[in-house]
N, C-alpha and C positions, 0 to 999 in steps of 0.2 A: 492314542491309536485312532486313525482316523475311520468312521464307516462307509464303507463303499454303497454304492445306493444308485439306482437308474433312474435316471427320471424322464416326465415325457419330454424334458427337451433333446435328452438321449436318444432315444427312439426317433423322434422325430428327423434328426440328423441322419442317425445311419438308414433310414427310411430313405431319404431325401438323394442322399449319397449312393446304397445300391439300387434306386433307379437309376441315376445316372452312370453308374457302372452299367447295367440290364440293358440301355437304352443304346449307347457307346456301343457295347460288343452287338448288338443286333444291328445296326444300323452303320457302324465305321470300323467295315474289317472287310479283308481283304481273303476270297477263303480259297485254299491251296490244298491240292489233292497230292498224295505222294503212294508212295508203294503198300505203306502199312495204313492208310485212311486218310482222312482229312483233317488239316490243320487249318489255320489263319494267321494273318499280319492281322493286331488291334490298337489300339489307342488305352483302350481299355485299362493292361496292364499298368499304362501310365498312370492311369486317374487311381488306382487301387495304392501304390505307391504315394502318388499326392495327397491323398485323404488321409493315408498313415500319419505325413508328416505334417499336415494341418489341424488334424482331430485325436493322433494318438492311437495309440495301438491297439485299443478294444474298439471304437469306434469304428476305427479303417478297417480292422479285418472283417470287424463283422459287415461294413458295408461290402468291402471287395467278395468274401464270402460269398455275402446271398444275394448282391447283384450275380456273382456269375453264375451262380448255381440256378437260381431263374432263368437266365440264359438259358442253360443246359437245357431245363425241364420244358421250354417250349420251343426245343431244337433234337437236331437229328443226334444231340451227343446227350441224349436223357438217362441215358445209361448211367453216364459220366459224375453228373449231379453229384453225389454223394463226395466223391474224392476231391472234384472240381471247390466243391465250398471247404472241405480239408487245406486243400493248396492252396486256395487265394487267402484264407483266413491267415494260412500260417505264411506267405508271403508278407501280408500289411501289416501282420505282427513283428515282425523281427524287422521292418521298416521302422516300425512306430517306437518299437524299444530301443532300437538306435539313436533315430532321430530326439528323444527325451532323455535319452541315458545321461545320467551327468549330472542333469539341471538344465541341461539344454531347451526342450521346452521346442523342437523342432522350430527353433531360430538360427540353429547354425548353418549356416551356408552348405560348407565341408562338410559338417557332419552329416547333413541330409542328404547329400552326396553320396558320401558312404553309405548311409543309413537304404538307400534307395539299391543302390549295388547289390547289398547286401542281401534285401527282400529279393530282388529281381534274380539274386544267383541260389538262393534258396528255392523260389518257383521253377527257374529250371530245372535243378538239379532233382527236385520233385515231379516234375511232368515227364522229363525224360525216365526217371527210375519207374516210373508207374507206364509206359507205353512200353519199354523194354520186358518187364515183368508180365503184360499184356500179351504180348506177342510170344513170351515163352508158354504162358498159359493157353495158349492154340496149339502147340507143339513144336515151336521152334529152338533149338538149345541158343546155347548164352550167347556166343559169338555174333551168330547170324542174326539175330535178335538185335544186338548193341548197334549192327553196321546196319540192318534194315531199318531202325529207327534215326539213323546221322540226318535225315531230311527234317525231320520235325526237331530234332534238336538246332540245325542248324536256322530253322524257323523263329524258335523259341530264343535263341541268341540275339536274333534282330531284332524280336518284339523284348528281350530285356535290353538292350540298348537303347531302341527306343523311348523304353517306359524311365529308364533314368532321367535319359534330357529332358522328357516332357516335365518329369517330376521334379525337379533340379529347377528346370527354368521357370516353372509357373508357380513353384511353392513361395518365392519370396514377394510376387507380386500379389499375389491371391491372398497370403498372411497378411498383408498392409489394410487389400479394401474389406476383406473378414473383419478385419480390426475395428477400422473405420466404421465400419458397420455396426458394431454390437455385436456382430454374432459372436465372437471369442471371448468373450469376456461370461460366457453363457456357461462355456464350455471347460468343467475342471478337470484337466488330465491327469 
């Protein structure tokens, strides 16, 4: 049985990783007001995606995690923080256990493909559930609730479309010069 164990080079990474998540969503997004609050177009979502399938699924979530939730906490969505690190944690998770399922080892093409889909339609399907749920807790019943949030769902669609292709297209070049590098060989998933 093998022991699981953190090390600093573990820390170091997902450190490294949610600035660059922190730094992305502050700096390359695009921010969009609708009926029920404000939303955003990011890059972001991509990068939390990419690090899933680069670093695995404890690594990526906890980086997409607590980059975004730093976000949150020095933005107008501080509120947010708490569910925000919930949803992106559990987005780069269910990337990263795709992405490795197998044996795979977030080398498959296709399956990081998937694997990115995957997270990306789980983060939806969590941000939308949690804005709906929001908007009833003001006092709106379920219907008008569902259709007053369609703007930030149909937000949340482009930014997981988005966040695929970025993830999709930059994971195989980015695993080579990682490689190249040393730095993967650092890293036991």
């Amino acid at each position: 049985m093998k022991k699981s164990r953190i090390t600093v080079y573990d820390m170091a990474v997902v450190g490294l990783l949610a600035a660059m998540v922190f730094v992305s969503t502050m700096f390359l997004r695009i921010p969009i007001t609708t009926p029920t609050g404000p939303t955003q177009l990011k890059i972001a979502n991509g990068l939390c995606l990419l690090f899933a399938i680069l670093f695995g699924k404890w690594r990526g979530g906890l980086a997409a995690g607590l980059g975004s939730m730093f976000f949150d906490l020095f933005s107008e969505y501080i509120q947010s923080a708490p569910t925000t690190f919930v949803n992106f944690f559990i987005m780069a998770f269910v990337c990263g256990l795709i992405a490795y399922g197998g044996g795979a080892q977030g080398k498959n093409p296709k399956r990081n493909t998937l694997a990115a889909a995957a997270g990306a339609f789980t983060y939806t399907t969590l941000y939308y559930t949690k804005q709906v749920i929001g908007s009833m807790l003001v006092g709106s019943a379920f219907v008008p609730a569902l259709l007053a949030n369609v703007p930030k769902l149909i937000t949340s669609c482009i930014n997981a479309v988005f966040a695929v292709v970025i993830a999709s297209l930059l994971a195989p070049i980015l695993r080579r010069e990682l490689a190249k590098a040393g730095v993967l060989r650092h890293v036991d998933k």
